[in-house]
C-alpha positions as CSV (number, residue, x, y, z in Angstrom):
1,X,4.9,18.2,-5.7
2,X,6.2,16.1,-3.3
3,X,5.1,12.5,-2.4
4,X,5.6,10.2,0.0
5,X,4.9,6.5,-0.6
6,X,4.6,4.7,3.0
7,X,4.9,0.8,1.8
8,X,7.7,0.6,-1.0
9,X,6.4,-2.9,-1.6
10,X,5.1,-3.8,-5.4
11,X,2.7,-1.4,-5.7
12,X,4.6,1.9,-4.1
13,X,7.5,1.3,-6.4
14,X,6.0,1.0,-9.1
15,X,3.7,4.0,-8.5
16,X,7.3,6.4,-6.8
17,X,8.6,5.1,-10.1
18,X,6.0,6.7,-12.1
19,X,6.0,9.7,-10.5
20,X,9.5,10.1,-9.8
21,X,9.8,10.3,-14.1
22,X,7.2,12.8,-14.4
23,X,9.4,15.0,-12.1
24,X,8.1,14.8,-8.7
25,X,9.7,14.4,-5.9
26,X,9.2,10.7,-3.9
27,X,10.1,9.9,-0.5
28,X,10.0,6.1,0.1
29,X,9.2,5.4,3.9
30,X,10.7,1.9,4.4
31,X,11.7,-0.3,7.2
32,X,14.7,-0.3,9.0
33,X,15.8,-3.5,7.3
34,X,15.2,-2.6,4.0
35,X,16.7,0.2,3.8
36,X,19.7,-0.6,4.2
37,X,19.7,-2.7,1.7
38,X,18.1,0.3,-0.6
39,X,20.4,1.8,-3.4
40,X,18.5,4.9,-3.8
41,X,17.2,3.8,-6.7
42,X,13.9,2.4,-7.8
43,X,14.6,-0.5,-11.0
44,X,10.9,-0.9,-12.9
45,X,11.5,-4.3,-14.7
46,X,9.0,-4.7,-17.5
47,X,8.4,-6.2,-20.4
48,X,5.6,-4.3,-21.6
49,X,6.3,-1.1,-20.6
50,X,10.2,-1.1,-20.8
51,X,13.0,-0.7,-17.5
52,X,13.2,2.1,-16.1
53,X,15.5,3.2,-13.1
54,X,14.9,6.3,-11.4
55,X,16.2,8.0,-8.2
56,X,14.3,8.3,-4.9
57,X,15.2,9.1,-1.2
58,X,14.2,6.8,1.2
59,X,13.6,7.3,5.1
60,X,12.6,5.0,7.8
61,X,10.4,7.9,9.4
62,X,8.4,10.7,7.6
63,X,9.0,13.8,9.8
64,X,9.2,16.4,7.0
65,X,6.2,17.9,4.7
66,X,5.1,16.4,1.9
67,X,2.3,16.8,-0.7
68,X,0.7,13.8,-0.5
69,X,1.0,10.6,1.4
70,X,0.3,7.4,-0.6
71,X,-0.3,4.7,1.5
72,X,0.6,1.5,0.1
73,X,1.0,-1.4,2.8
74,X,-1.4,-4.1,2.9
75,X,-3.9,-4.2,5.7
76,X,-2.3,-6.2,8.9
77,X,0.7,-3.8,8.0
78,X,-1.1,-0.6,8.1
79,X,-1.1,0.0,12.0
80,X,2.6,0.0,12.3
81,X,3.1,1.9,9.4
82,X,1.0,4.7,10.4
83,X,3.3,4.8,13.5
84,X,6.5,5.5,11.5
85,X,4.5,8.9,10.5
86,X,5.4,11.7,12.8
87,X,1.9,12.7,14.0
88,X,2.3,16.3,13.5
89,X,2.3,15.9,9.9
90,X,-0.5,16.7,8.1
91,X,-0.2,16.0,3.6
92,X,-3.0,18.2,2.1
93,X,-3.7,14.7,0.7
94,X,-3.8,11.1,2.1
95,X,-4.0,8.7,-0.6
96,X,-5.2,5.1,0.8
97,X,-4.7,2.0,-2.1
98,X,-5.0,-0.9,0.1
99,X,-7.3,-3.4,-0.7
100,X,-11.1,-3.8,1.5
101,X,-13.3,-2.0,3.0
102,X,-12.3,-1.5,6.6
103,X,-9.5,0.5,6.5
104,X,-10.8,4.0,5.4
105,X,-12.6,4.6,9.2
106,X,-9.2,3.9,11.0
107,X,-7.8,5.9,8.5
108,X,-10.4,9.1,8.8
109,X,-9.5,8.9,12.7
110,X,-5.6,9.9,12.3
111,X,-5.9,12.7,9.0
112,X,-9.6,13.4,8.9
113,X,-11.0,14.9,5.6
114,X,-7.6,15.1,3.8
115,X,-7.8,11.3,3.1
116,X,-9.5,10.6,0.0
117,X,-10.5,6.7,-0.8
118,X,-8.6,5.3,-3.4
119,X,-7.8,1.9,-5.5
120,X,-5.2,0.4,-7.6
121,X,-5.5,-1.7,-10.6
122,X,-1.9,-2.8,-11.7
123,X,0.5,-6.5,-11.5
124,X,3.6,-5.3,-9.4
125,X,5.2,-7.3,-7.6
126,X,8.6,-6.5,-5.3
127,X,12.0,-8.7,-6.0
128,X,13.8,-6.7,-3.2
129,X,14.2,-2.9,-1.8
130,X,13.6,-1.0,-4.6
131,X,13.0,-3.5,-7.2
132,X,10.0,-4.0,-8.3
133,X,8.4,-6.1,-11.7
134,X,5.4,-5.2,-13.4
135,X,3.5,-7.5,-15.0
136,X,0.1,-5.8,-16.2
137,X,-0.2,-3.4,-19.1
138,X,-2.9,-1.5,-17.0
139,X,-2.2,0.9,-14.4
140,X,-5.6,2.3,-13.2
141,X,-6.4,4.2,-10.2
142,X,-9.9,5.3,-8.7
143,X,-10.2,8.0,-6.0
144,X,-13.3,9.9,-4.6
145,X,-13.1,12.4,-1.9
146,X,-15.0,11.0,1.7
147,X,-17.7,13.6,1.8
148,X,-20.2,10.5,1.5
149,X,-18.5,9.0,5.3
150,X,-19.8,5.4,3.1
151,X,-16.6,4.0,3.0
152,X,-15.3,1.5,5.3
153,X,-18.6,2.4,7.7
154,X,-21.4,0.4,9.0
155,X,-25.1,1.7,7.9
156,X,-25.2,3.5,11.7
157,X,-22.6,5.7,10.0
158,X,-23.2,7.0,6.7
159,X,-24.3,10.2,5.6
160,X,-21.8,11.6,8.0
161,X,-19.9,14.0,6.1
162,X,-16.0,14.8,6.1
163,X,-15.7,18.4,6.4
164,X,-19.2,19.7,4.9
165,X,-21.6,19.1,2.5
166,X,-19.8,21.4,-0.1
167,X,-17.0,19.6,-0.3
168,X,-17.2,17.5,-3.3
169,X,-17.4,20.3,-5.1
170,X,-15.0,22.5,-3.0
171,X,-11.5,21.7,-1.6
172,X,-11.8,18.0,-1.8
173,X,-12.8,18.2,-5.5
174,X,-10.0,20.4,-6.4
175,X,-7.9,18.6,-4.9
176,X,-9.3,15.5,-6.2
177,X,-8.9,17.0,-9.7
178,X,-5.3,18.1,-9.4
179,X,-4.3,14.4,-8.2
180,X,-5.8,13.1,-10.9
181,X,-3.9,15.4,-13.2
182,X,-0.3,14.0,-11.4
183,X,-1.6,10.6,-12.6
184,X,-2.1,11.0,-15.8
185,X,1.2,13.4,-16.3
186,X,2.8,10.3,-14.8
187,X,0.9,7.9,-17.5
188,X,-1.6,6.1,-15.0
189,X,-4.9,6.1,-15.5
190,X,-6.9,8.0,-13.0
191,X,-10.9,7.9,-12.3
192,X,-12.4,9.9,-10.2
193,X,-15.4,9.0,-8.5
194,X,-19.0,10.2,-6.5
195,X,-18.7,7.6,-4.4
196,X,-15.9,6.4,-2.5
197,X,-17.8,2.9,-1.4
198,X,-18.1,2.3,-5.4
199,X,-14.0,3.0,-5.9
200,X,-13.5,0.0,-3.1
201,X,-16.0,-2.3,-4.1
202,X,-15.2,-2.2,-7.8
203,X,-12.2,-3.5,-7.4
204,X,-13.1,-5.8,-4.5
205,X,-15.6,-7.8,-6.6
206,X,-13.1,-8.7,-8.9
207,X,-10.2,-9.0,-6.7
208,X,-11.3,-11.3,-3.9
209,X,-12.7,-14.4,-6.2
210,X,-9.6,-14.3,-8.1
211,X,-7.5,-13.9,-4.8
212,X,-9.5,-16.5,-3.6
213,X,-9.2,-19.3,-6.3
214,X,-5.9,-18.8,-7.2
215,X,-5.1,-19.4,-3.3
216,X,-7.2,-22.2,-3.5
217,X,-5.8,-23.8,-6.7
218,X,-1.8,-22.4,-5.4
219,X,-1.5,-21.3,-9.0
220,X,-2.2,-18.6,-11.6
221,X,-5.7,-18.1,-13.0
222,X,-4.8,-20.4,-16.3
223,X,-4.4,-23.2,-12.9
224,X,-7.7,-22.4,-11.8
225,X,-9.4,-22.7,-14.9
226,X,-8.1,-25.9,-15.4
227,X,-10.2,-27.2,-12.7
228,X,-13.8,-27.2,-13.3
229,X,-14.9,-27.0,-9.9
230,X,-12.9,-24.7,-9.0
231,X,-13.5,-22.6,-11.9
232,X,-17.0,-22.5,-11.3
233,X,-17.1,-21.7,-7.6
234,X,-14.8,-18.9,-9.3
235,X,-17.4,-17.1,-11.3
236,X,-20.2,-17.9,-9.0
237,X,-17.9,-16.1,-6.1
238,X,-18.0,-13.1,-8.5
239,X,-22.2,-13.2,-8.6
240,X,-22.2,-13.3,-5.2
241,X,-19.6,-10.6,-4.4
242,X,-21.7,-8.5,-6.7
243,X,-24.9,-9.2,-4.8
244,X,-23.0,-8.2,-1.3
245,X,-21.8,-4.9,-3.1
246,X,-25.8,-4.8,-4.6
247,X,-26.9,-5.2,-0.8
248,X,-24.7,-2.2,0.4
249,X,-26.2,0.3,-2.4
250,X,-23.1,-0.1,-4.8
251,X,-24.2,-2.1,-8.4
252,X,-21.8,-3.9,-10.3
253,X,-22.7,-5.9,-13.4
254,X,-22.2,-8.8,-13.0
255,X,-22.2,-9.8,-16.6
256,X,-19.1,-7.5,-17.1
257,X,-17.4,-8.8,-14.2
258,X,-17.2,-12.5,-15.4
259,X,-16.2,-11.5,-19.1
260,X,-13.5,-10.0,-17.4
261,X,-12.4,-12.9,-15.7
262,X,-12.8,-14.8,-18.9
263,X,-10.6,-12.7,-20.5
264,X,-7.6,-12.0,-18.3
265,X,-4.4,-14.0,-19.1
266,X,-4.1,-17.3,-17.9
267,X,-0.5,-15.2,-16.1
268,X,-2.3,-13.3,-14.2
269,X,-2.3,-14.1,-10.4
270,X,-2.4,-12.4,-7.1
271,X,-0.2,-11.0,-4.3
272,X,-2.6,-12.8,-1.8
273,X,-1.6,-16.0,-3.4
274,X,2.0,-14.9,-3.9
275,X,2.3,-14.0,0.1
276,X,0.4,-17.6,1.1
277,X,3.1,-19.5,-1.1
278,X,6.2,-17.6,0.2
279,X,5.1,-18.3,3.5
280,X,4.2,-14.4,4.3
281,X,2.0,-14.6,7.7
282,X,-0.1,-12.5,8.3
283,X,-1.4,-12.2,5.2
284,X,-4.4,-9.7,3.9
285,X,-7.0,-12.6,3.5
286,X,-8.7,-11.2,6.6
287,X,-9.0,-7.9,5.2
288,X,-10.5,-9.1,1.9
289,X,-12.7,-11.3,3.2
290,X,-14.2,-10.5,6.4
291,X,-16.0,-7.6,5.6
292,X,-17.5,-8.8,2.7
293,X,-18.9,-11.9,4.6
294,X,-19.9,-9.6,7.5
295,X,-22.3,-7.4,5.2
296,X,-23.7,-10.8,3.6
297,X,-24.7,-11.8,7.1
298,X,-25.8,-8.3,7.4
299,X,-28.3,-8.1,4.4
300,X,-29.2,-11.8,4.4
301,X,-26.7,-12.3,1.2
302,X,-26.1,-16.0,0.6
303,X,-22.3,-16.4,-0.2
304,X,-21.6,-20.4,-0.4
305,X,-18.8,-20.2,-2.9
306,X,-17.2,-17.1,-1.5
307,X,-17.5,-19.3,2.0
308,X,-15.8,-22.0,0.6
309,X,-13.0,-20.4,-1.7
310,X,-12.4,-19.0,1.6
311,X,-12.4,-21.9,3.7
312,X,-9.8,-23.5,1.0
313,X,-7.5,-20.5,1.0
314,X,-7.6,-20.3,4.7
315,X,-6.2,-24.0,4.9
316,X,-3.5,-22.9,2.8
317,X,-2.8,-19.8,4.6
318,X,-2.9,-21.8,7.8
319,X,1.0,-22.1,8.9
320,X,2.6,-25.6,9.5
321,X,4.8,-26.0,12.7
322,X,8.0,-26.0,10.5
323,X,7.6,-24.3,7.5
324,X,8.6,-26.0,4.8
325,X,9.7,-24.8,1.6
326,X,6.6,-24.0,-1.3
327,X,6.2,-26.5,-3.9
328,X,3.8,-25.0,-6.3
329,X,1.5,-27.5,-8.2
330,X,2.6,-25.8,-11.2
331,X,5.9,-25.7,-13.5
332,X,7.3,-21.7,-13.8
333,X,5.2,-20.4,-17.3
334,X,3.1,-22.7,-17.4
335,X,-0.7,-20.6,-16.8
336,X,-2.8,-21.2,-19.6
C-alpha cells in the first residue's frame, strides 16, 4: 500500500517509520523549509524499542495517488495543510490523529465518508526533518468509521450518516479492518471502534488534564506531582473531563483514568507543554480545550479545575513582546 503522512512532525515519523519497515511505501508531505533540510531518511531514536533508519520520499505537495492519507498536524496547522493536497485526490482512506473534537466536520467536508476518525497513543517527539525520538513503549491507535456523523458534531447533527446505514458493516468496515491489519503488520496496536466520538474522547480525557498540568507546572508529570495543588486540580480535571464525555453519551471510568495517571512515569510529558516552552505559537490548546468547555456549558457540566488548569496554561502560552529564551523550572532528568 501506499501512504502518505501529511505532518512529518513526531507523530508522522514515527508512524512513516513503522510502516515504511513493514514494506509500505510512505510519502512524507512536508513544508518547503523542511524539506530541504530532509535526507530522505527517517532516524527512529529509541531507547526502548531500538534505532531504526528507514527510507521515505518526501514532497511538499501530494498530487499523485496514494492508499491512505494520514493526517498528522496539529489542529491550527490543519487548514494549510489540507491546502498542500491537490483537491482532485481522493485516498480510499483518510486517516485523521489529531487531537479534539472539532476537527472531524471540517474534515468530512473536503473527503466525505473515506475519512475514518482516528487517535494516537504514543511519546514522539521531532528533533529535526526526519528525526524523530520516541519515548513511550506504547504505540496504540483507535479508529472507527463515521457512519455514526457523532464525531466532532453538535447534537443538531448526529445520526447523520456518512454514506448509508450499511456501512459499518460494508465498505467502511472492510476497510476499517484492513487498516487495522497494516497496523499491526507494522507492530502498532490498533482498536477499532463502534463509535468514532468514544475513539476521540478516550484519549481526550486523559490527554487534556495532563496537557494541562504539565503546562501549568512547565514540567513533566513527576513536576506536577510534586505540587499538591496542582496535583489535585490534576486528577479532579480528569473527573470532570469524564463527566463532559458522560454528558455527550460517551462513559469513561473514571476510576481507570486516575490509576492511569498514577501510574505513568514521572518522564512522561506533553507536546502541548513542549510547543508552550519552545515558544511554538499557535499552539493546539484551543483545540483541546474549547470544545470540551463548550459541551460543559452545553450540558450544565461544572468544570472548575479544567477552568483553571486552563487559565494557568493560557498565561503560559500567552507570548511576551520579546521572547525570551525558556528556562524550565526543572533540571534535564529530573521527573520523578
Amino acid at each position: 500500500m501506499r501512504h502518505a503522512i501529511l505532518g512529518a512532525g513526531g507523530v508522522g515519523l514515527a508512524l512513516g517509520a513503522a510502516l515504511a519497515r513493514a514494506g509500505h511505501e510512505v510519502l512524507l508531505v512536508m513544508r518547503e523549509s523542511s524539506r530541504a533540510r530532509y535526507r530522505g531518511v527517517i532516524d527512529v531514536h529509541s531507547k526502548l524499542h531500538g534505532d531504526l533508519a528507514v527510507e521515505a520520499r518526501a514532497v511538499e505537495r501530494l498530487d499523485e495517488p496514494v492508499d491512505v492519507l494520514w493526517v498528522t498536524v496539529k489542529a491550527p496547522a490543519l487548514d494549510a495543510a489540507l491546502a498542500r493536497v491537490a483537491p482532485r485526490l481522493t485516498p480510499d482512506s483518510v486517516v485523521p490523529l489529531l487531537n479534539g473534537l472539532d476537527h472531524p466536520r471540517s474534515l468530512r467536508t473536503r473527503f466525505g465518508p473515506r475519512q475514518l476518525v482516528g487517535a494516537i497513543l504514543i511519546e514522539a517527539e521531532r528533533t529535526a526533518p526526519g528525526r524523530v525520538t520516541w519515548n513511550s513503549l506504547y504505540a496504540e491507535v483507535s479508529l472507527a468509521t463515521t457512519d455514526g456523523g457523532r464525531a466532532g458534531d453538535g447534537p443538531e447533527d448526529r445520526g447523520r450518516a456518512g454514506d448509508g446505514p450499511e456501512r459499518g458493516a460494508g465498505t467502511g468496515g472492510r476497510r476499517l479492518g484492513g487498516l487495522a491489519e497494516v497496523l499491526a503488520d507494522a507492530g502498532l496496536g490498533c482498536t477499532p471502534e463502534r463509535d468514532p466520538a468514544s475513539v476521540l474522547w478516550r484519549k481526550l480525557v486523559l490527554l487534556l488534564p495532563l496537557a494541562l498540568a504539565t503546562t501549568a507546572a512547565d514540567g513533566p508529570l513527576g513536576i506536577v506531582r510534586r505540587r499538591p495543588e496542582l496535583s489535585a486540580l490534576l486528577r479532579d480535571a480528569a473527573r470532570e473531563a469524564c463527566a463532559v464525555a458522560a454528558a455527550d453519551t460517551v462513559v469513561v471510568d473514571d476510576r481507570n483514568l486516575l490509576h492511569t495517571l498514577d501510574t505513568l512515569p514521572g518522564r512522561t510529558d506533553t507536546s502541548l507543554h513542549r510547543d508552550v516552552a519552545a515558544g511554538v505559537r499557535p499552539t493546539e490548546l484551543a483545540a483541546l480545550t474549547e470544545p470540551v468547555l463548550r459541551r460543559a456549558r452545553d450540558h450544565h457540566v461544572a468544570v472548575p479545575a479544567l477552568t483553571e488548569l486552563a487559565r494557568r496554561a493560557a498565561e503560559r502560552e500567552r507570548p511576551a513582546e520579546v521572547p525570551a529564551p525558556h528556562r524550565s523550572t526543572y533540571r534535564k532528568g529530573e521527573t520523578s
